[in-house]
C-alpha positions as CSV (number, residue, x, y, z in Angstrom):
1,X,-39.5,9.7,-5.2
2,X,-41.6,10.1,-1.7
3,X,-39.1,9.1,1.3
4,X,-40.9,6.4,3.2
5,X,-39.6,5.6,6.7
6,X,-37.8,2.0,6.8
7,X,-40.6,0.5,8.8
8,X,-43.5,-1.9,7.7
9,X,-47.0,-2.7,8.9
10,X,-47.8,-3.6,12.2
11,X,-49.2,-6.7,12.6
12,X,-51.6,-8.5,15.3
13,X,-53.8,-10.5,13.3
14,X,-57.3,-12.2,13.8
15,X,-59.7,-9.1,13.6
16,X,-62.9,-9.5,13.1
17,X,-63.5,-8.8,9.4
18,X,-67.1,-6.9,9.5
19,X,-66.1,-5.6,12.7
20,X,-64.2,-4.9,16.3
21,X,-64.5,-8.3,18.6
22,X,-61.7,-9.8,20.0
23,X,-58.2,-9.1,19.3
24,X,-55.4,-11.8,19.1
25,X,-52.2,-10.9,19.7
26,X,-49.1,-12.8,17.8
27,X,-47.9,-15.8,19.4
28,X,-44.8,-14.7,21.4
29,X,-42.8,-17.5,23.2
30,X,-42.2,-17.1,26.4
31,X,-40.8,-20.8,27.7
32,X,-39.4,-19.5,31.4
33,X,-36.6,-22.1,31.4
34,X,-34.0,-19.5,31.6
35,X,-33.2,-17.9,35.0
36,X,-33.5,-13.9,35.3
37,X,-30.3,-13.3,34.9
38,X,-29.8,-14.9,31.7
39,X,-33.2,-13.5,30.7
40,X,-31.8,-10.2,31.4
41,X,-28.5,-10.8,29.8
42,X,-29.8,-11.9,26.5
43,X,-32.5,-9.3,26.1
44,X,-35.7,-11.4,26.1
45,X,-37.6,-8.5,27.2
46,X,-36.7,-5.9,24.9
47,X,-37.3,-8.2,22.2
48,X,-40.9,-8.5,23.4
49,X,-42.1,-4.9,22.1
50,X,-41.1,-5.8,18.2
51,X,-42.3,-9.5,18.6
52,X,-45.4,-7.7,19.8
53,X,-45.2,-5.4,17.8
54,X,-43.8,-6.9,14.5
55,X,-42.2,-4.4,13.5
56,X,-39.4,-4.7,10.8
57,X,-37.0,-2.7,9.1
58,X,-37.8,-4.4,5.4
59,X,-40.2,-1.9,3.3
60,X,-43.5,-4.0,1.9
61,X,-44.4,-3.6,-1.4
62,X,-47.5,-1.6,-0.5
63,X,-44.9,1.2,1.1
64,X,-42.9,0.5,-2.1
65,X,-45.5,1.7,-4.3
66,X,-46.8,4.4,-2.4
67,X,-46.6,7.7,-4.8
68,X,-48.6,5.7,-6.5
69,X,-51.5,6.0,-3.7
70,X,-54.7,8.1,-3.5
71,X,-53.5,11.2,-1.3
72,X,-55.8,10.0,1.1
73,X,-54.4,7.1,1.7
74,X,-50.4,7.9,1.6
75,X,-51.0,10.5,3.9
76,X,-52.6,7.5,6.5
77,X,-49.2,5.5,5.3
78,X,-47.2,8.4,6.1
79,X,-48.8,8.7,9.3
80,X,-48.4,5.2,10.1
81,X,-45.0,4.9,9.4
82,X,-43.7,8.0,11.4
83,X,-46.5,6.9,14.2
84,X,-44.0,3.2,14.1
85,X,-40.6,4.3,13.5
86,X,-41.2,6.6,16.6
87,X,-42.1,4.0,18.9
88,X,-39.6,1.7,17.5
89,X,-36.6,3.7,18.5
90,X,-38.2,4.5,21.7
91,X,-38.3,0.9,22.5
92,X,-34.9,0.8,21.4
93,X,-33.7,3.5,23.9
94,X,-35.5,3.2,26.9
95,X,-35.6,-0.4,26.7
96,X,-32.1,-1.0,29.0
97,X,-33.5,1.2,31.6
98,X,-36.9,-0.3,31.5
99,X,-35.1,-3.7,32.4
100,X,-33.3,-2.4,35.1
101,X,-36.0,0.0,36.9
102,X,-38.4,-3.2,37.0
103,X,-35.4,-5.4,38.7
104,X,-35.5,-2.6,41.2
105,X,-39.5,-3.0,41.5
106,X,-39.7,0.8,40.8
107,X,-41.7,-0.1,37.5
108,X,-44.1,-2.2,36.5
109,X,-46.8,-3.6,34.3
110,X,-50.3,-2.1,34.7
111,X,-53.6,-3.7,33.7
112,X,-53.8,-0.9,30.7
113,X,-51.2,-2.2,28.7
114,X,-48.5,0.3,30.1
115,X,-46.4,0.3,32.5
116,X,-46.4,2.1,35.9
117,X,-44.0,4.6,38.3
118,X,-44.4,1.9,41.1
119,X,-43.8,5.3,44.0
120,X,-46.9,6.8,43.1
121,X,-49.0,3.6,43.1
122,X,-49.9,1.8,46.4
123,X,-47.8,-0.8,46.9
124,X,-44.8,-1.9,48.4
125,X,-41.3,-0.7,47.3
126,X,-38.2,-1.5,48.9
127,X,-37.0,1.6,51.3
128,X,-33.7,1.2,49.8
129,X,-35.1,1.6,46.1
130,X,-37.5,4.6,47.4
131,X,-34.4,6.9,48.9
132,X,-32.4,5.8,45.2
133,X,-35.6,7.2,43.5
134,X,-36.6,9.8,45.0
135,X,-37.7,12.9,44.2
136,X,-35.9,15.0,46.7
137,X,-32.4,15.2,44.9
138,X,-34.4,15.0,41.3
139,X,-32.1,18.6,40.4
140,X,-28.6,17.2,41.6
141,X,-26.6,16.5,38.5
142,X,-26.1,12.6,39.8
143,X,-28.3,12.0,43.2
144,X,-30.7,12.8,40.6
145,X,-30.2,10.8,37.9
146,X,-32.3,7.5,39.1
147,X,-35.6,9.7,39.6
148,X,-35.2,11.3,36.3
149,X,-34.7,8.1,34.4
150,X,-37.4,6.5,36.2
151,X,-39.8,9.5,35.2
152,X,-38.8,9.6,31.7
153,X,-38.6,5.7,31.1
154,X,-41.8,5.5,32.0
155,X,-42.9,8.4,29.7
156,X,-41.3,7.6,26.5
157,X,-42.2,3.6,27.0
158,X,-45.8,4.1,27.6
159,X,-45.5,6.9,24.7
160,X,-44.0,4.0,22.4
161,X,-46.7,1.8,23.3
162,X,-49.5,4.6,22.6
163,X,-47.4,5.5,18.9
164,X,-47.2,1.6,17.9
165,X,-51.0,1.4,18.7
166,X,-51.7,4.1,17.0
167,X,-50.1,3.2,13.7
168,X,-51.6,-0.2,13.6
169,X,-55.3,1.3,13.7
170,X,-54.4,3.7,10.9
171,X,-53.8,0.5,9.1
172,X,-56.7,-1.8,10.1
173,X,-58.9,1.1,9.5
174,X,-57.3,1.7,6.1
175,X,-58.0,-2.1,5.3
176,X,-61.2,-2.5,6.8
177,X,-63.6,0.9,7.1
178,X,-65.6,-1.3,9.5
179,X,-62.7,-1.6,11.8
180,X,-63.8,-0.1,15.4
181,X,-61.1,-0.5,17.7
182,X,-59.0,2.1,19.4
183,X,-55.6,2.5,20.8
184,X,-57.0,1.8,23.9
185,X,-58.6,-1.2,23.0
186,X,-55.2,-2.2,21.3
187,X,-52.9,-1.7,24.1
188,X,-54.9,-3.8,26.4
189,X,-55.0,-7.0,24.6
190,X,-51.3,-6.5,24.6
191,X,-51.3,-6.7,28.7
192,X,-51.5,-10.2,28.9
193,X,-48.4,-10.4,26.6
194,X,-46.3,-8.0,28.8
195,X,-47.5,-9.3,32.2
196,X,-46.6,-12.9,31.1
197,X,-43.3,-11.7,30.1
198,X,-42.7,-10.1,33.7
199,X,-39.6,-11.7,35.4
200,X,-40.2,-13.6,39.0
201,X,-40.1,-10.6,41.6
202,X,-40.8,-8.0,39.5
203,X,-44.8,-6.3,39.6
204,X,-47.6,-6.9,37.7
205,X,-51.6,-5.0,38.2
206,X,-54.6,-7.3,38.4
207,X,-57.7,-6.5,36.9
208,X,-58.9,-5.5,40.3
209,X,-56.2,-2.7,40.7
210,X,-53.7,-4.3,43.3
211,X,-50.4,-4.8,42.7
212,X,-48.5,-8.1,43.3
213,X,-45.1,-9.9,43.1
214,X,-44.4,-12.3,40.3
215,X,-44.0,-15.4,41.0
């Protein structure tokens, strides 16, 4: 038997049927009665990519069956399951830092659908969090560290975000040959989602470019 990775279909629902128009994302609840700290502490944000996402350990029967599958088509399932699992355990591992780096308004969410090294953007970051961040000590062993975490947290995140995008047109357009949208397309209907999810203080982009505090 084929080994299939532990991961089912992405889902985000409400596509047009005959073709691309506008994409609606799966409800997520966001209800802001809890304070950030408790928000933080209970891991509402990191549970935002596989709400957004849907993505489950639990194999579908289409994956169950899938030796049984034009070649065609289990090599788009094969795709789309490694293109899935990778982000998932991306999300998983950089998911901590991502938490922190925005509390330190060193990250946040772009208009894009990814998120953004705040130091290279113009906008206002905290002298205190620019010295911890900086670049200049990026090859001491520990000076270092918070630059190189910021630079690869933003990496692999926006990389997870581009690999769970990715898998879920390989399965619209395996559904639907009609299907039009990108990854591009994808990961900006998502923005909403993530910029909602943004805790008071921490940075969101406007559709105009400029950054500004949550409120």
């Amino acid at each position: 038997m084929r080994r299939t990775y532990p991961v089912s279909l992405l889902i985000l629902a409400g596509i047009c049927a005959r073709c691309f128009g506008t994409i609606v994302v799966p409800p997520v609840t966001i209800t802001g009665q809890k304070t950030a700290i408790e928000k933080q502490i209970i891991g509402e944000q990191t549970e935002l990519e596989k709400d957004v996402w849907m993505i489950s350990s639990a194999k579908t029967a289409e994956h169950a069956e899938l030796d049984n599958k034009p070649k065609e088509v289990r090599r788009s399932m094969e795709q789309e399951n490694a293109n899935t699992y990778r982000a998932f355990l991306k999300f998983e591992l950089f998911a901590a830092h991502l938490v922190q780096l925005k509390k330190d308004r060193v990250v946040g969410e772009n208009n894009k659908g990814y998120v953004s090294n705040l130091l290279t953007e113009k906008t206002d970051v905290p002298e205190e969090m620019r010295k911890k961040y900086s670049s200049e000590n990026a090859d001491e062993p520990e000076l270092g560290r918070p630059h190189r975490t910021l630079v690869q947290t933003v990496k692999e995140i926006n990389e997870a975000r581009t690999l769970a995008a990715r898998g879920y047109v390989q399965n619209q357009k395996r559904a639907n040959k009609a299907f039009k949208a990108t990854e591009k397309d994808v990961l900006i209907s998502q923005k909403e989602k993530y910029q909602q999810a943004a805790l008071k203080g921490e940075l969101i982009q406007g559709d105009d470019g400029k950054w500004i505090v949550k409120d």
